[in-house]
C-alpha positions in Angstrom: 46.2 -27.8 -49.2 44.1 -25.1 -47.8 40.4 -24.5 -46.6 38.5 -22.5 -48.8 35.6 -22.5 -47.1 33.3 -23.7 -43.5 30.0 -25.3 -44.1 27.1 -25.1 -41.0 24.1 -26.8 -41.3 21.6 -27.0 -38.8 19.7 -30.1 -38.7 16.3 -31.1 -36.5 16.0 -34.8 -34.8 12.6 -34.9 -33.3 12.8 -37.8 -30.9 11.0 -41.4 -32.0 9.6 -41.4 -28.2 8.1 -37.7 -28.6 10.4 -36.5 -25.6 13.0 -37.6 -23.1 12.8 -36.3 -19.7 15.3 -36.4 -16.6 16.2 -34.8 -13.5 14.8 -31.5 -12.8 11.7 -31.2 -14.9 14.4 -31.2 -17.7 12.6 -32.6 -21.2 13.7 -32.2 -24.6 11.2 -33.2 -27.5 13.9 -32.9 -30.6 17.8 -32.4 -30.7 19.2 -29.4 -32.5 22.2 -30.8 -34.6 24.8 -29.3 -36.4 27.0 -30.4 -38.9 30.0 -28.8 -40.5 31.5 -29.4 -44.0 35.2 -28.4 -44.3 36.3 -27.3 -47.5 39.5 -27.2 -49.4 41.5 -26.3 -52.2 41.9 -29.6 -53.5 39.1 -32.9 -54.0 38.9 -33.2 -50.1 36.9 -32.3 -47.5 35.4 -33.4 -44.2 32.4 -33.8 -42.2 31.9 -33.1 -38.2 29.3 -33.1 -35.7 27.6 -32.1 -32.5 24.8 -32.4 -31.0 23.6 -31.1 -27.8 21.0 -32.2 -25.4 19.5 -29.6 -24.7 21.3 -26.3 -22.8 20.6 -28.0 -19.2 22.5 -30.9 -19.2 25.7 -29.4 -20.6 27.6 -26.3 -20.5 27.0 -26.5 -24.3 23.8 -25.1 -26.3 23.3 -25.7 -30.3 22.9 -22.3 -31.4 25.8 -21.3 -29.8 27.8 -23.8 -32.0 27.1 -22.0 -34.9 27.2 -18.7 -34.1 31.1 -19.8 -32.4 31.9 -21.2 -35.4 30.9 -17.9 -37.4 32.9 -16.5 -34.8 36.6 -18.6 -35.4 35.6 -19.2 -39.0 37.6 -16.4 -40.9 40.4 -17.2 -38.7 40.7 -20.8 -40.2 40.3 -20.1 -44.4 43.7 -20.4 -45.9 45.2 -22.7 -43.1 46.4 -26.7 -43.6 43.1 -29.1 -42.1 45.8 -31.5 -42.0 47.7 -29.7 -39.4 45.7 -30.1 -36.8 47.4 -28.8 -33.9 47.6 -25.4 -35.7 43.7 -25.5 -36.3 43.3 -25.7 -32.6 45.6 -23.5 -31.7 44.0 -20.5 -34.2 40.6 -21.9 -32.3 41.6 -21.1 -28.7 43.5 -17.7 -29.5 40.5 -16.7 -31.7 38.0 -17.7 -29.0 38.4 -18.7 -25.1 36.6 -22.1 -24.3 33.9 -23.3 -25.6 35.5 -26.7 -26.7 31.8 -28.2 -28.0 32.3 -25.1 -30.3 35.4 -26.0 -31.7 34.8 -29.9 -31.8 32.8 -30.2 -35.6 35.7 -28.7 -36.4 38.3 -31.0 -35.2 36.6 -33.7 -35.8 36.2 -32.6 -40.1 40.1 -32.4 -40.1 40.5 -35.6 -38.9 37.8 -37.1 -41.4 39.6 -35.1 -43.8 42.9 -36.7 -42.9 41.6 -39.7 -43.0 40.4 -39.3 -46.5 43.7 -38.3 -47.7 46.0 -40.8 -46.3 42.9 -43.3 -47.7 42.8 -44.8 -44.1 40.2 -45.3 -41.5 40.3 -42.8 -38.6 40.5 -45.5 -36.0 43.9 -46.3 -37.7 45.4 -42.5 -37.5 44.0 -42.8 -33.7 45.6 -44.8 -32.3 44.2 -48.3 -33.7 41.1 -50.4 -32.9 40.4 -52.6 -29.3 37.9 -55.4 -29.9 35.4 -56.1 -33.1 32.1 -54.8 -31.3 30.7 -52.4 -29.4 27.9 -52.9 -26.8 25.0 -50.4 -26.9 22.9 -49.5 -23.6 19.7 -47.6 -24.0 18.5 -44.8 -21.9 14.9 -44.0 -20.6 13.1 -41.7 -20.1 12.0 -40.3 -16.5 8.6 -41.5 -16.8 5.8 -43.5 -14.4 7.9 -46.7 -13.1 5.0 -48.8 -15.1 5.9 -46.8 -17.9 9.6 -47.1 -18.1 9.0 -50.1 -17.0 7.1 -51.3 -20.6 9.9 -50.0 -22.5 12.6 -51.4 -21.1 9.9 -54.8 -21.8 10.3 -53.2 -25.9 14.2 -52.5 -25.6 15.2 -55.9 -24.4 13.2 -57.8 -27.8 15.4 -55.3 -29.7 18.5 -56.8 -28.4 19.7 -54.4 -25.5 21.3 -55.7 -22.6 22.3 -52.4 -21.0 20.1 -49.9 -19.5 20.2 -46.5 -18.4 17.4 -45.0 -15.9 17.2 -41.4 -15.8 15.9 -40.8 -12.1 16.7 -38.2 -9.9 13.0 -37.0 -9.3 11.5 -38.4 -6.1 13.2 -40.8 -4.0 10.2 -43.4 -3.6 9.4 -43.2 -6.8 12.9 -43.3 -8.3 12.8 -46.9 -5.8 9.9 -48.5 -7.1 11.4 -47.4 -11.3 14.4 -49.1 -10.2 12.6 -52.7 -8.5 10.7 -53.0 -11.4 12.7 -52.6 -14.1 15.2 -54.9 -12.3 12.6 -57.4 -11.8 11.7 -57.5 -15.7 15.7 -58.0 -16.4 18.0 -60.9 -16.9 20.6 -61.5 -14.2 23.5 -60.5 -16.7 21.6 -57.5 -17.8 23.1 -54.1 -16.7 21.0 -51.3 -15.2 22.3 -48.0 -14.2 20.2 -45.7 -12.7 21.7 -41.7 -13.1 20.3 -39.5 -10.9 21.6 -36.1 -13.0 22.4 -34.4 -9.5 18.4 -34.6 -9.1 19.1 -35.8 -5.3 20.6 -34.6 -2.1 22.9 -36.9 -0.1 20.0 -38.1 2.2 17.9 -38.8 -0.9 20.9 -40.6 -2.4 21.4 -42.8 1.1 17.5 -43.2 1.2 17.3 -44.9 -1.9 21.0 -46.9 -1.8 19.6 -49.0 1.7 16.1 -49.2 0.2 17.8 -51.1 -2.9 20.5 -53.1 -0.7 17.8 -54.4 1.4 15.7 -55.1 -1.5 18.3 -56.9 -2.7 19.2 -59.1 0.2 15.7 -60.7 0.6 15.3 -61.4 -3.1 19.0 -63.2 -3.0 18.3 -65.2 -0.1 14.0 -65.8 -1.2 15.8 -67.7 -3.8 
C-alpha cells in the first residue's frame, strides 16, 4: 500500500459564545481547523486533525499547518501509512519541529490502520480504561456576574467540571472565583487557570484571599 496523495482542508468554527477570552487581552472569535485526508493506492484512507487556538496560546498557528504540510507532503507520496514510524521519521528529516505540523498526519495513519485491521484505534493503542469520560467546560474571562450566569447555563446542561480562565486582575479574578464557587455543588470541580496572566505576588494575593474565604464559609456552617 502506498499514499497517492495528501488532502488539506481548511475548515472555520465560529464560536457558539461569539468569543472566548483569557489571559492577556487574548480573544479568539472562531477556530481555524484543518483536516487532512490521506490517500492511498488501495480502498483506504484516513482522516486527521488540528485545531489551534489561536497563535497566543501555543507555539502552534493554523496556517502554518498547512503550509508545513505542503512543505513534508512530497516527501510522504509513495511511502506505507501503515508504517508509521517511517512516516515520522521522513517528517522530522524533511522538516525540524513543528510536531502540531506533523500531527494530522500521524493521526490519518493511525485511522487508516485502524481501518485496515477493521479494529477500533483504542484497541491498536494500547486498549480502553473505563466506559466514560467526564467533560469540564471552560469560560470565558468575562465580568464575574457574567461568567458567573454561565456557569448557572453549563451546570442544567449536565457539567460538573469547570474551567475559569483568569489571569487578568487579581481582585477581580477573586470575586470570578467566590461566585462561581458559591453557585456550585460541593462535589463540583472548579479550576481556575491563570495562563501565566499573574506574577508570583498576584498568585499569593489571590491563594490567601481564597483560603481565608474558605475557612469562614467551612466553619459559618
Amino acid at each position: 500500500m502506498k499514499i497517492t496523495c495528501i488532502k488539506v482542508y481548511k475548515i472555520r468554527l465560529p464560536l457558539k459564545e461569539g468569543s472566548y477570552k483569557w489571559s492577556h487581552n487574548n480573544e479568539i472569535k472562531e477556530f481555524d481547523n484543518t483536516i487532512v485526508r490521506i490517500e492511498t493506492d488501495s480502498e483506504y484512507f484516513g482522516y486527521g486533525e488540528v485545531c489551534t487556538l489561536g497563535s497566543a496560546y501555543l507555539p502552534a498557528y493554523a496556517r502554518g499547518v498547512r503550509t508545513g504540510i505542503k512543505e513534508i507532503g512530497k516527501s510522504l507520496i509513495g511511502l506505507d501509512p501503515t508504517n508509521i514510524q517511517e512516516i515520522n521519521d521522513v517528517m522530522d528529516k524533511s522538516l525540524k519541529g513543528h510536531p502540531y505540523v506533523k500531527s494530522p498526519i500521524d493521526m490519518a495513519c493511525w485511522d487508516l490502520l485502524g481501518n485496515v485491521y477493521k479494529i477500533p484505534l483504542w484497541k491498536l493503542l494500547g486498549g480502553k480504561f473505563g466506559g466514560m469520560i467526564d467533560l469540564y467546560r471552560a469560560i470565558s474571562q468575562e465580568e464575574p456576574s457574567v461568567m458567573s450566569e454561565k456557569v448557572k447555563q453549563y451546570k442544567q446542561e449536565g457539567y460538573k467540571k469547570f474551567q475559569l480562565k483568569v489571569g487578568g486582575n487579581p481582585t477581580e479574578d477573586i470575586q470570578r472565583i467566590i461566585q462561581v464557587r458559591t453557585i456550585l455543588d460541593s462535589s463540583d470541580i472548579l479550576v481556575a487557570d491563570a495562563n501565566t496572566g499573574w506574577l508570583m505576588h498576584d498568585a499569593l494575593k489571590v491563594v490567601r484571599k481564597l483560603n481565608t474565604w474558605t475557612y469562614i464559609m467551612n466553619n459559618h456552617v
